[in-house]
C-alpha positions in Angstrom: 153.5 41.6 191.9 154.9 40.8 195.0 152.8 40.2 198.0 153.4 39.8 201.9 150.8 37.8 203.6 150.3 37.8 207.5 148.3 39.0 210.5 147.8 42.6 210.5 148.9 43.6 214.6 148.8 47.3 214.3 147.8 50.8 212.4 149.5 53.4 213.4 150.5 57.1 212.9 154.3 57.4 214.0 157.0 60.4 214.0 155.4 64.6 214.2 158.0 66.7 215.7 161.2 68.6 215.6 164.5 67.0 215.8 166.4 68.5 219.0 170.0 68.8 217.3 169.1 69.7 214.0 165.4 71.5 214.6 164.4 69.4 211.6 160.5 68.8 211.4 160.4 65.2 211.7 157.0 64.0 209.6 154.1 61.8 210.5 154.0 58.4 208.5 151.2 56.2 208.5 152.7 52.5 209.3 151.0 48.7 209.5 152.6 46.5 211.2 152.5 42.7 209.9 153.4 39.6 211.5 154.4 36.9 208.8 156.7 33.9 208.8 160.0 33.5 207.3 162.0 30.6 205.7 162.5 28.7 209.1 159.1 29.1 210.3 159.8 32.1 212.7 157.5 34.9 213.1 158.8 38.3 212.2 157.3 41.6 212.7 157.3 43.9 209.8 157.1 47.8 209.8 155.9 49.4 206.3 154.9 52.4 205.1 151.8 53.0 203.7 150.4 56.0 202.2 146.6 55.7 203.8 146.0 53.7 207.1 141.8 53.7 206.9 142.0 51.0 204.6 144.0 49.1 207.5 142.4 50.1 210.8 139.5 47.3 210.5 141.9 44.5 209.5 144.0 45.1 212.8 143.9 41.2 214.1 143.2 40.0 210.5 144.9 37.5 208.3 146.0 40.4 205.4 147.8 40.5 201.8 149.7 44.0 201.2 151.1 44.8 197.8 154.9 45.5 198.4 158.1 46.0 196.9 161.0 44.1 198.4 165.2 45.4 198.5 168.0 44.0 200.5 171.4 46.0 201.7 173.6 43.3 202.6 171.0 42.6 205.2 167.6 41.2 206.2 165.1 42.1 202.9 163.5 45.2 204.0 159.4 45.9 202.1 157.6 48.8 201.3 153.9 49.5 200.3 153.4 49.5 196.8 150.4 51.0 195.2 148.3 49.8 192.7 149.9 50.9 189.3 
């Protein structure tokens, strides 16, 4: 399983609303932001997904491990929560 490890900063519910041009319904997603370290020793700030934030809310300031799944577009690598199996 792949793992990110970092300093939880935040748990938060993002998004609700309509979309003005299309009138869409724009969904609320639970997100956790986590600060972790690349390869050259710079801190980035990643945004995931994740399916229940309660579990998250207590860590906020916390060193934290979050089961993800990692893909990459001909970009940065991108993660996403991944739920125990």
């Amino acid at each position: 399983m792949l793992t990110l490890h970092g300093t939880l900063r935040t748990a938060e519910q993002l998004g609700g609303g309509v979309n003005r041009k299309t009138g869409e319904r724009i969904p609320i997603r639970s997100v956790i932001q986590v600060e972790a370290p690349d390869e050259r020793g710079l801190v980035q700030l990643h945004t995931i997904t994740v399916p229940d934030l309660e579990p998250f809310r207590k860590l906020v300031g916390q060193p934290v491990t979050v089961p993800v799944r990692a893909w990459a577009m001909g970009g940065p690598v991108n993660f996403a929560f991944r739920g125990e199996a």
